[in-house]
N, C-alpha and C positions, 0 to 999 in steps of 0.2 A: 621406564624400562624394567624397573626392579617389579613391577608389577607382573608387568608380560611372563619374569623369569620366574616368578613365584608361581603363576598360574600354569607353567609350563607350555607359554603359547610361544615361548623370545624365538621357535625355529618350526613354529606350528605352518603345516600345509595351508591352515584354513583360509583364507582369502581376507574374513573382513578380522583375524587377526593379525595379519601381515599390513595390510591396510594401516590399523591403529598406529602399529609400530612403523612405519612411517610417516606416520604425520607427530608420533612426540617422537620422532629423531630429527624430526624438521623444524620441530617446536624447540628444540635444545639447540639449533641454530652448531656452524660450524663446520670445516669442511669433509671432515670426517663422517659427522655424521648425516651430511646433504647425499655423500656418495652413498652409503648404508641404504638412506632411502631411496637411491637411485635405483640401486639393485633392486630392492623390494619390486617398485614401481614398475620397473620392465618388465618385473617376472609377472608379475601382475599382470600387464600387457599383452606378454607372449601367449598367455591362455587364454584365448576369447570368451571361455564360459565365463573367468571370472574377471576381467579386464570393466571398469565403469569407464566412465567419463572425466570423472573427476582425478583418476589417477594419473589421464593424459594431461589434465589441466597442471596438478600439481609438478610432473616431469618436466614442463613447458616451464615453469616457472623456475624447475631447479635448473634447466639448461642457461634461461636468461641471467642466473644468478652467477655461474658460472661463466657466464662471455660468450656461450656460442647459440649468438643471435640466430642463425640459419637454422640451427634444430630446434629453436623455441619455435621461433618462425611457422616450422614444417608440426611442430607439436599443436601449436595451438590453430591452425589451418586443419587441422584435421578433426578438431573438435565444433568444426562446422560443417561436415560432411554429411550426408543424408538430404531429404527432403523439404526439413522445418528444422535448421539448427537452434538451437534454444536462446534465446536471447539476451540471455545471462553470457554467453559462452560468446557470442555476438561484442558484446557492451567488452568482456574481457582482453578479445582479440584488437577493438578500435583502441583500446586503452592501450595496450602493446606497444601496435604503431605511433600512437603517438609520444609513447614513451623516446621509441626510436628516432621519430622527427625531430623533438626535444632537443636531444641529443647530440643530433647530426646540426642543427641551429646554435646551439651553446659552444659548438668547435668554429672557432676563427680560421680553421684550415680551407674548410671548406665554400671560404665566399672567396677563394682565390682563385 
């Protein structure tokens, strides 16, 4: 980030500077800085011009990190919308689920 602040991007409109800086605040790990990039990532989102795919994938991944399964869930579901979703984003989504089967199998609650 000491980069970002030097080049004067750390609060830059530009897209795929805001970009950057979310992915090394997500790379510095933390929950400080997962929400930092939270923010980034929505604002990202909210603007369709400049909203990718990868920044739903990355949001998906900060929600699962965070615990709230249903918005990763609803995150990464939506990174298959369209006509030929990509099958990177495909292979991401089955991994997901079965993270969550995992899960729900390794809890002794659940065979009761």
């Amino acid at each position: 980030l000491g980069l970002l602040k030097a080049r004067g991007t750390a609060n830059s409109r530009d897209p795929i500077d805001r970009r950057l800086q979310a992915m090394l605040l997500l790379s510095r790990g933390g929950d400080d800085n997962r929400q930092k990039a939270r923010k980034l990532l929505e604002g990202l989102l909210a603007e369709p011009e400049t909203a990718e795919l990868s920044d739903r994938l990355f949001l998906a991944r900060i929600e699962e990190a965070d615990g709230n399964i249903e918005a990763a869930k609803s995150e990464y579901q939506r990174l298959l919308e369209g006509d030929a979703p990509a099958p990177a984003y495909l292979a991401v989504f089955i991994n997901f689920l079965l993270r969550k089967i995992e899960n729900k199998m390794s809890n002794p609650v659940c065979y009761l």
